[in-house]
C-alpha positions in Angstrom: -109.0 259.4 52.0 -109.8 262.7 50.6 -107.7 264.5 47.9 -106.6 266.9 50.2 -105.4 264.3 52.7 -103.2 262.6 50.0 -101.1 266.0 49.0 -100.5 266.7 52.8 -99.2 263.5 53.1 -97.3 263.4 49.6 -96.3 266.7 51.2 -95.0 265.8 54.3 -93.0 262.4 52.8 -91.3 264.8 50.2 -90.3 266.7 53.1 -88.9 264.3 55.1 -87.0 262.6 52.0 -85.2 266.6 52.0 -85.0 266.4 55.5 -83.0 262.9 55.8 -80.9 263.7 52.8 -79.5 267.0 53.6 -76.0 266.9 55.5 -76.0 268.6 59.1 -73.0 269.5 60.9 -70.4 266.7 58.8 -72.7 264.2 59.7 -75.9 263.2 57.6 -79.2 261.6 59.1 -82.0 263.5 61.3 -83.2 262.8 65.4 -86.6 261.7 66.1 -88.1 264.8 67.8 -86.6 266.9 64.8 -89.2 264.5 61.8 -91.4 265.1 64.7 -91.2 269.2 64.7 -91.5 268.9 61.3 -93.8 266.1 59.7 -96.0 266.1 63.1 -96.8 263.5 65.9 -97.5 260.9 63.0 -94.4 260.9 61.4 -93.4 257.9 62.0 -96.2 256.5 59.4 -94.4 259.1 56.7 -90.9 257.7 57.5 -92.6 254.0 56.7 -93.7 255.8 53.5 -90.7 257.1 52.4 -88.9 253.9 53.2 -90.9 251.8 50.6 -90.4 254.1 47.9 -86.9 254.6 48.9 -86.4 250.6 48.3 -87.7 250.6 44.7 -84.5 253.2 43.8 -82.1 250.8 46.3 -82.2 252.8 49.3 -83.6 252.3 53.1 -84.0 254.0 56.2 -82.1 252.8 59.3 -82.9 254.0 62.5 -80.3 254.1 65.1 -81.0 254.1 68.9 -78.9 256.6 71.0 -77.3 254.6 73.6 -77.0 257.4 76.5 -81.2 257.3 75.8 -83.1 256.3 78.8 -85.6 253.5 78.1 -88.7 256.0 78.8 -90.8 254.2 76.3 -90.8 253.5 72.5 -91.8 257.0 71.7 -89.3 258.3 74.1 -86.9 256.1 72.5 -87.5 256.9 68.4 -87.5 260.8 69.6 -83.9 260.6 70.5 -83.3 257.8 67.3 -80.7 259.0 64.5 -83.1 258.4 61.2 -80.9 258.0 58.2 -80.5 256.9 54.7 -78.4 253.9 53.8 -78.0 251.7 50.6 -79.7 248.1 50.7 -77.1 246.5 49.5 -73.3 247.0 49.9 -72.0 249.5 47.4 -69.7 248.5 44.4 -65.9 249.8 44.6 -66.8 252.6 41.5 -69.5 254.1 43.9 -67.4 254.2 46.9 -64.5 255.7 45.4 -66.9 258.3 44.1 -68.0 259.0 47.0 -64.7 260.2 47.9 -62.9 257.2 49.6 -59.0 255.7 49.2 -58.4 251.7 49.0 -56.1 253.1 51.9 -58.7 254.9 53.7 -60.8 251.8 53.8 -58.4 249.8 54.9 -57.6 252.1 57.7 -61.2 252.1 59.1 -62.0 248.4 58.4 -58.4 246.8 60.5 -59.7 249.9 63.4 -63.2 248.7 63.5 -61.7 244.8 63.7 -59.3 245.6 66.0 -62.2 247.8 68.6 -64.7 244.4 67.6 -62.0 241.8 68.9 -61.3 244.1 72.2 -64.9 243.7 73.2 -66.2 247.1 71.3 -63.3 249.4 72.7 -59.5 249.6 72.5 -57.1 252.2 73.2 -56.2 254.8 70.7 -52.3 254.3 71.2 -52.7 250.4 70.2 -54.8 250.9 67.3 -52.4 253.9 66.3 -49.0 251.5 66.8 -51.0 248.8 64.2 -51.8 251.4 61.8 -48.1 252.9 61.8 -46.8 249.3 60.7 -48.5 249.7 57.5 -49.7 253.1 56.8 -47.8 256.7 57.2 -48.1 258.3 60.4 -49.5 261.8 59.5 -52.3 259.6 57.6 -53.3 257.4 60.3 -53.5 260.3 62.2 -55.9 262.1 59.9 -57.8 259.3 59.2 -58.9 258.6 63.2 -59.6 261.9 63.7 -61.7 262.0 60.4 -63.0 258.8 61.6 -64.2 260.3 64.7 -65.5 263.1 63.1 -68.1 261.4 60.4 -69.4 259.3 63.2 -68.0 256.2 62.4 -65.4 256.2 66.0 -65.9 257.7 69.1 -63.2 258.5 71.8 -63.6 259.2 75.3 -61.6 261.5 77.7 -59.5 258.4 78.3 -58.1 257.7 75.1 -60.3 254.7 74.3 -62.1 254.1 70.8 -65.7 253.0 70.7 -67.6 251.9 67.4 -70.1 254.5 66.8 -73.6 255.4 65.2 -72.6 255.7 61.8 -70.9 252.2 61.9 -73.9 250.9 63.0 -76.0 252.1 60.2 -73.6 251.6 57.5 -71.4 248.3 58.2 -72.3 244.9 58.6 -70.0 244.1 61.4 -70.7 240.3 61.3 -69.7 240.6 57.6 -66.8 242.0 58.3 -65.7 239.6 61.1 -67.1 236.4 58.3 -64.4 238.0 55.4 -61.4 238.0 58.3 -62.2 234.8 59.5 -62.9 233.0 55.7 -60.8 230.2 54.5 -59.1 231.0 51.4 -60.3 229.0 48.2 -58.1 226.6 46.7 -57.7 228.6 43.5 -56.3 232.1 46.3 -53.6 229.1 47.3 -51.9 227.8 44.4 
């Protein structure tokens, strides 16, 4: 490979590192056909790249299908894809509190998602709302769906019904999440 050919593709995995970290529209991560505009019809070779240097700093690419995406092909399928950066391993509680999220806040979205899980991936917003209320202020709960909703992590449909979405797929280990419900307590949490 020719010096030349190694700066266009330092080049181009630089660009797509900018590309996947900048924050569009609330929401952070990048389609397929947009690293395609912009890296070329091989950028799927710069995203694997970028992804093992990302790991040596603790980072990874997830890519997440879009589910309305017709099943044209695999190319077809990572051009409508949601390419974004996640941490390899679950963040400590200093680094999500930085990041801007309550203990409250957490909660909030982790009992929603449980609650949408054990309804077979949807349940009605009025439900969810009534099990919030019972523990959490009412103008809160109400912020914190819509907000929900509005980083990705919830979807609602014109008939009041909450889906998980894209960003809890990337982000949120959902069988972790059901393991820590379901645990058994240790003997030393009982006495």
């Amino acid at each position: 490979m020719s010096k030349n050919e190694q700066l266009e593709i330092k080049s181009k995995v630089e660009k797509a590192a900018r590309l996947l970290l900048m924050k569009r529209q609330r929401q952070p991560g990048v389609k397929g056909w947009e690293l395609k505009k912009n890296l070329g019809p091989k950028y799927l070779e710069v995203i694997k790249l970028l992804k093992k240097q990302l790991e040596d700093i603790g980072l990874s690419i997830k890519i997440i299908p879009q589910e309305e995406s017709g099943t044209n092909g695999k190319e077809a399928m990572y051009n409508k894809a949601k390419f974004y950066v996640v941490f390899k391993e679950h963040p400590t509680l200093s680094e999500v509190k930085t990041a801007g999220w309550r203990i409250d806040d957490l909660a909030m979205l982790s009992a929603t998602l449980l609650q949408i899980i054990s309804h077979q991936g949807r349940v009605e917003r009025k439900e969810v709302e009534e099990m919030l209320y019972s523990k959490f202020l009412k103008w809160r709960v109400d912020y914190n769906l819509n907000r929900f909703i509005k980083m990705g992590y919830l979807r609602e449909d014109e008939k009041g019904l909450l889906y998980i979405d894209w960003r809890t797929k990337a982000e949120i280990d959902s069988e972790t999440l059901m393991s820590l419900l379901l645990a058994k307590p240790s003997l030393k949490e009982k006495s």
